[in-house]
C-alpha positions in Angstrom: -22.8 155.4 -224.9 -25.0 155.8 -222.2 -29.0 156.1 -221.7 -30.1 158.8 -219.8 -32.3 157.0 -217.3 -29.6 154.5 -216.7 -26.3 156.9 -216.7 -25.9 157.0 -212.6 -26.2 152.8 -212.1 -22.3 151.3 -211.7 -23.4 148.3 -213.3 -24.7 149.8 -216.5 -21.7 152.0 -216.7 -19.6 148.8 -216.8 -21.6 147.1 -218.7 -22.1 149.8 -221.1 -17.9 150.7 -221.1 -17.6 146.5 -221.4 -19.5 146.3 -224.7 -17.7 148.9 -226.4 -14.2 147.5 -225.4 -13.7 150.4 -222.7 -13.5 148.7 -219.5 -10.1 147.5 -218.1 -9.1 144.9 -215.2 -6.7 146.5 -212.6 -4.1 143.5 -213.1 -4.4 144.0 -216.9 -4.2 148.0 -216.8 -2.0 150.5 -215.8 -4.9 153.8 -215.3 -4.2 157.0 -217.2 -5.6 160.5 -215.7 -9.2 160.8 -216.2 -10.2 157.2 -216.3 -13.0 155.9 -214.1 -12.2 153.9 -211.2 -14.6 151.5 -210.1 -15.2 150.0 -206.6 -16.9 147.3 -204.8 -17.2 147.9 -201.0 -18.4 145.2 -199.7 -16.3 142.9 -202.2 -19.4 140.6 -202.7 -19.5 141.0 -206.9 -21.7 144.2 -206.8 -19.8 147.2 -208.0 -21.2 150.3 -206.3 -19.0 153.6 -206.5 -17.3 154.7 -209.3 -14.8 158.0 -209.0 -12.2 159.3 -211.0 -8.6 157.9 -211.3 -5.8 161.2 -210.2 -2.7 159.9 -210.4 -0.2 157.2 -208.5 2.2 157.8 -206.1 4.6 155.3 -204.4 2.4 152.8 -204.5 -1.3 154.4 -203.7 -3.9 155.5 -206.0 -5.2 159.0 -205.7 -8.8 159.7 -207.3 -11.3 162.2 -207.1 -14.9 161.3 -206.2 -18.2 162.4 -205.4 -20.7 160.9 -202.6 -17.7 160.4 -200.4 -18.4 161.2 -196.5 -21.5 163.4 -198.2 -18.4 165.6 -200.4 -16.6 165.7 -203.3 -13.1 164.8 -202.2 -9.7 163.4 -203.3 -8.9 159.9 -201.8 -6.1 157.6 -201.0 -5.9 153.9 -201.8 -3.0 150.9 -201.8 -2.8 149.9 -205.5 -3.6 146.8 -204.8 -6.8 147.4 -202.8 -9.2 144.3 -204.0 -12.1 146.7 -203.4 -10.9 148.2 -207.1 -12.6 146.4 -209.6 -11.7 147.6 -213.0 -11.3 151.2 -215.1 -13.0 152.7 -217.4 -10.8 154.4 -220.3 -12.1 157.1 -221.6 -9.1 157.9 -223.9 -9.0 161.8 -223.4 -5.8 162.2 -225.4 -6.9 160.5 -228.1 -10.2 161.6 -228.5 -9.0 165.8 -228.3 -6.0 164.4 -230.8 -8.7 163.5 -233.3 -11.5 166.3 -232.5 -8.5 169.1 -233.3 -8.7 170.7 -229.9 
């Protein structure tokens, strides 16, 4: 899906996971395990951090991401944090469903 030399930009990931029907709004999509969670910061239209969506809990979003505080660390946010942008779904299930694994 991806190019090499482009693989670490946010904006080529979403673009890239856009064109091939793989990239999710957070009001349209409830995240599985394993998706990617993306994030503007500064909530000015430029996605910058991208991490990976844990689980929910009462209401908060756990993920796992690198680059965070200079670590690789789980994190906390409100569900409803506006500084989510969208998913990526990867479809793990489905794709070790039809590999055989």
């Amino acid at each position: 899906l991806l190019d090499k030399e482009m693989a670490a930009g946010v904006d080529h990931w979403i673009e890239t996971l856009t064109e091939a029907g793989y990239y999710e709004l957070p009001e349209l999509y409830t995240p599985k395990s394993g998706d990617l969670i993306f994030f503007d910061w500064a909530m000015g239209n430029d996605p910058d951090h991208v991490g990976v969506y844990l689980k929910t809990i009462e209401g908060y979003i756990y993920t796992i991401e690198g680059n965070s505080a200079g670590m690789v660390a789980v994190r906390r946010y409100r569900a409803d944090d506006s500084r989510i942008i969208g998913y990526g779904v990867l479809n793990w299930v489905a794709q070790q469903a039809n590999s055989g694994n």
